[in-house]
C-alpha positions in Angstrom: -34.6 23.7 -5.2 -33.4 20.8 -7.2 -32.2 18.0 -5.6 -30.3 16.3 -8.3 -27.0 17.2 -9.4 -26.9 18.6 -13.0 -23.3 16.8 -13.6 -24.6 13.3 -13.8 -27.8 14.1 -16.1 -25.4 16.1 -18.5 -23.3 12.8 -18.5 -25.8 10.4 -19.2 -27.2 12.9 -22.2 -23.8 13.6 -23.2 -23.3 9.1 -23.7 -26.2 9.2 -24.9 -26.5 11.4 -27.4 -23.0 10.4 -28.6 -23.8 6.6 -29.3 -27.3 8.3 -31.4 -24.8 10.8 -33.3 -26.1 13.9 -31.2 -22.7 16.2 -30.8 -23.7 18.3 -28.1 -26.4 18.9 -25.5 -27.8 22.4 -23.9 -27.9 23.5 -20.4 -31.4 24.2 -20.8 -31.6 20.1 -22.0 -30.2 18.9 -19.1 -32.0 21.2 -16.7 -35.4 19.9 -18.2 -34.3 16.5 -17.7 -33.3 16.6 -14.6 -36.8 18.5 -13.4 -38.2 15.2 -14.8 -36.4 13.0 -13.4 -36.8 14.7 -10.2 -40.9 14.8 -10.9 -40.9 11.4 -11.6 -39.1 10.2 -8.4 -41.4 12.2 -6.2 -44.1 10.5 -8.0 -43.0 6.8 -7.5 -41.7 7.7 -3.7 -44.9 8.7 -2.9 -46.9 5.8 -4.9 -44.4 3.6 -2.8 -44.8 5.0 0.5 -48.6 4.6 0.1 -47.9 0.9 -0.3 -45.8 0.2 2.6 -48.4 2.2 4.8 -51.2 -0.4 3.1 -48.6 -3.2 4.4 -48.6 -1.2 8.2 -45.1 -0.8 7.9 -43.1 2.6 7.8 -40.4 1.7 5.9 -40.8 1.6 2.0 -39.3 -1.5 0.7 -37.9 -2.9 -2.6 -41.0 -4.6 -3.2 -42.6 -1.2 -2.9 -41.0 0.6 -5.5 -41.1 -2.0 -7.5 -45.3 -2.3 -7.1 -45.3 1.4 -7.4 -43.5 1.5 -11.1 -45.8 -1.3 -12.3 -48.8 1.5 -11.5 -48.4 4.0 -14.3 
């Protein structure tokens, strides 16, 4: 089950699309975007959680996410 809200995807598409000319955007668009979006943050989160557990901590920090985007 998705965890992100579709409202707030379909807004950012929706601002956008309008300041590229793009009129209108699908359900479909927005449902792809958000599975993504959602992909990608699993991705980093757990990229960052292997950091702080490097660091012996078990809280992921800042300095952890940011470490884990660097790592593409």
């Amino acid at each position: 089950m998705a965890e992100i809200p579709l409202a707030p995807v379909d807004r950012i598409m929706r601002r956008t699309g309008l300041s590229k000319g793009v009129d209108r955007v699908s359900e479909r668009a927005v449902e792809d975007l958000r599975d993504e979006l959602e992909s990608f943050a699993v991705e980093l989160s757990t990229r960052a959680a292997v950091f702080a557990k490097h660091a012996g901590r078990k809280t992921i920090t800042h300095e952890d996410v940011k470490l884990a985007g660097e790592q593409k």
